[in-house]
C-alpha positions in Angstrom: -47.4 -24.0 229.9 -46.0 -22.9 226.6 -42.1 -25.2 225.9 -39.6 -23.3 223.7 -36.5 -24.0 222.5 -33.3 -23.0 224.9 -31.5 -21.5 221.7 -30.1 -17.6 220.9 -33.8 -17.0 218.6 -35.7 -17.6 222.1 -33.2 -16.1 224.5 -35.5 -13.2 224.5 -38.6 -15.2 225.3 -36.8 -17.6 227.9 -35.4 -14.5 229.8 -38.9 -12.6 229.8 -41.0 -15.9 230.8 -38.9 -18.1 232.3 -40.1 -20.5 235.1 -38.1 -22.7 237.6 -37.8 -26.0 236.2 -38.4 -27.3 239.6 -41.2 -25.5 240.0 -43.2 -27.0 236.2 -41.9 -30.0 237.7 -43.6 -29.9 241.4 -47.0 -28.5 239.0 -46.5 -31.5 236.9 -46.8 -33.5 240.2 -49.2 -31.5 241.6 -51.4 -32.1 238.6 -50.9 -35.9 238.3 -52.3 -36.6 241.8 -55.7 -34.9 240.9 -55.7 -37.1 238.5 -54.6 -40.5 239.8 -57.1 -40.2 242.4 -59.9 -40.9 240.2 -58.0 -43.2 237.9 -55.0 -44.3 239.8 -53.6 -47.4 237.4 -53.7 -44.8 234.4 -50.3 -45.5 233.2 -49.9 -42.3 231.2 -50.4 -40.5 234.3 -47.7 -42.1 236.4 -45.1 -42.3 234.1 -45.4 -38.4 233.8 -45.4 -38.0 237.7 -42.5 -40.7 237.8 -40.7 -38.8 234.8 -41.3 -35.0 237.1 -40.1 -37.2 240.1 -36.6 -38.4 238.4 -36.3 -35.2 237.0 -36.3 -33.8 240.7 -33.5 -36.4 241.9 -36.7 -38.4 243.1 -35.8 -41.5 241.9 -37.0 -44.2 244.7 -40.3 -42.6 244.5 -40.1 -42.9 240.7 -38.3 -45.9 240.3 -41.2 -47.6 242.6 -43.6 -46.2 240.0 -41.7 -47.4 237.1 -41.6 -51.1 238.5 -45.7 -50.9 238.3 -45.2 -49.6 234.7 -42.1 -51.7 233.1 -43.6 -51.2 229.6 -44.3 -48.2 229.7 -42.0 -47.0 231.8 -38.5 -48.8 230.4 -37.1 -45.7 229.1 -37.1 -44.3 232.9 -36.1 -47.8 234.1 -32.9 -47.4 232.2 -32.2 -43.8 233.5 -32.2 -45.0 236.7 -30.2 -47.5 236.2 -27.4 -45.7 234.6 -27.5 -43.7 238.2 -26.9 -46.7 240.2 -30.7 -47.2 241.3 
């Protein structure tokens, strides 16, 4: 996956290339599973599944990961609270 900028110098790029962000989001999940089932208390691999699942209006499912995580996972903690969860 290559990220660019969303601004008028990429507009060309984003409208040749662009991907669903749901759908990077359901690969990011896709991709953390694989890799949680050989090391599931990684924490950098469940705070990026919990951060795909908030981004997908998850939040239960990543707020439940979060609570496992509160270090590392504040930042989505606070999110989350902001939207009443």
């Amino acid at each position: 996956a290559i990220f660019v900028r969303n601004v008028p110098q990429n507009s060309h790029i984003i409208r040749k290339y662009s991907i669903d962000k749901k759908a990077v989001y359901k690969e990011i999940i896709r991709v953390e599973n694989i890799l949680l089932r050989s090391m599931p208390w990684n924490p950098v691999f469940n705070i990026t599944k919990a951060d795909a699942l908030l981004a997908l209006g998850r939040y239960e499912e990543a707020k439940a990961i979060y609570e496992r995580f509160p270090r590392e996972g504040i930042h989505g903690l606070k999110m989350l609270k902001k939207l009443g969860y």
